[in-house]
C-alpha positions as CSV (number, residue, x, y, z in Angstrom):
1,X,-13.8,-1.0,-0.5
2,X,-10.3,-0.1,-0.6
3,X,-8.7,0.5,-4.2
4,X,-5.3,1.2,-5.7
5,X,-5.0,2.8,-9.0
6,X,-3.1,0.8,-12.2
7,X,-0.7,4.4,-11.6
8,X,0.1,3.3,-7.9
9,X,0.7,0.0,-8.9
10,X,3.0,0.7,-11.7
11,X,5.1,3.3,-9.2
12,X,5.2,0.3,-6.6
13,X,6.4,-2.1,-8.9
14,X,9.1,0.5,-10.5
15,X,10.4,1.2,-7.2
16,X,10.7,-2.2,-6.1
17,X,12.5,-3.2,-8.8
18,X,15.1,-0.7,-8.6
19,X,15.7,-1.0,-4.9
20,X,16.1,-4.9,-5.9
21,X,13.6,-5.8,-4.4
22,X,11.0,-6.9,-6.7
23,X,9.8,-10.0,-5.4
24,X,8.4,-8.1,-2.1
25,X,5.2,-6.2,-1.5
26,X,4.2,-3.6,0.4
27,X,2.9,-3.0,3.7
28,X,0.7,0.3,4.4
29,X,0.5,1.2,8.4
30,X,-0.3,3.5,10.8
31,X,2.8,5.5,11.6
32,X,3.7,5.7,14.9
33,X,5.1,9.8,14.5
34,X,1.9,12.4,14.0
35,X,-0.4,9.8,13.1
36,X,0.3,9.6,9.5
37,X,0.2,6.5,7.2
38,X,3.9,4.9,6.0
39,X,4.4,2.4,3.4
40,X,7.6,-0.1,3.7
41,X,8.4,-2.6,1.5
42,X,7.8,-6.4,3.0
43,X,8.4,-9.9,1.8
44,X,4.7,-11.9,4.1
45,X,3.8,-8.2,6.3
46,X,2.8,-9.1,9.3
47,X,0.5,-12.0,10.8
48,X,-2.8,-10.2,10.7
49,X,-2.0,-7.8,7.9
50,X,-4.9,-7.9,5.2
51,X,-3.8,-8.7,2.0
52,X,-4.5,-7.8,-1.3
53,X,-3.5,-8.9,-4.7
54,X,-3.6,-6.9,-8.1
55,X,-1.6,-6.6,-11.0
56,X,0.8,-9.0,-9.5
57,X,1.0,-6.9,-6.4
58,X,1.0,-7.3,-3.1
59,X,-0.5,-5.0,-0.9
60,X,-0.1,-6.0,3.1
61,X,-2.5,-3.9,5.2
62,X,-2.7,-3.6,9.3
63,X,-6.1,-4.5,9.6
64,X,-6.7,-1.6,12.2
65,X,-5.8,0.6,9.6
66,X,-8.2,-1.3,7.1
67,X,-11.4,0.0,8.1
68,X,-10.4,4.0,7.9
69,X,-9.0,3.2,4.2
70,X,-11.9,1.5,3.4
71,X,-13.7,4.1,1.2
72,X,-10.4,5.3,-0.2
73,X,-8.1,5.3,-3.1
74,X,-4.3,4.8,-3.1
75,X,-3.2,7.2,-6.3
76,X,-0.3,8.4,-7.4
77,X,0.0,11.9,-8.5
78,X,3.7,12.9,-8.2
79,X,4.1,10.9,-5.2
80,X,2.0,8.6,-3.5
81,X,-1.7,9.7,-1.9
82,X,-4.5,8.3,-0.3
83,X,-7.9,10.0,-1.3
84,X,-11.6,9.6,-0.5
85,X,-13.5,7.1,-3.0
86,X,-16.7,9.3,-2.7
């Protein structure tokens, strides 16, 4: 199962906030440059994005992207990182 750490969440919600945008969530995708994973912040994501809720949170997942983050944890360790649950 996919997880984000009370850290992440914090460093979401502070950067929100100060781009005024705290009432929107964000939306983790596949990038379409090298394959990489970019995070934007969204008010609804897009129509088949999962969705998650913690902390007061919203997290707005492509669902193609779900299943390769499913065993993983979204951290943040002076910035923000994906990393294996195992």
């Amino acid at each position: 199962m996919f997880k984000i750490t009370d850290e992440a969440i914090i460093q979401f919600k502070k950067a929100l906030s100060e781009a005024g945008l705290a009432n929107h969530g964000v939306r983790i995708f596949a990038s379409s440059c090298c394959g990489s994973i970019a995070l934007s912040a969204t008010e609804n994501g897009e129509e088949d994005d999962i969705l998650i809720e913690q902390n007061q949170l919203k997290l707005f997942i492509d669902p193609t992207l779900y299943s390769q983050l499913s065993n993983s944890v979204l951290d943040f360790q002076d910035g923000f990182v994906i990393r294996s649950s195992d």
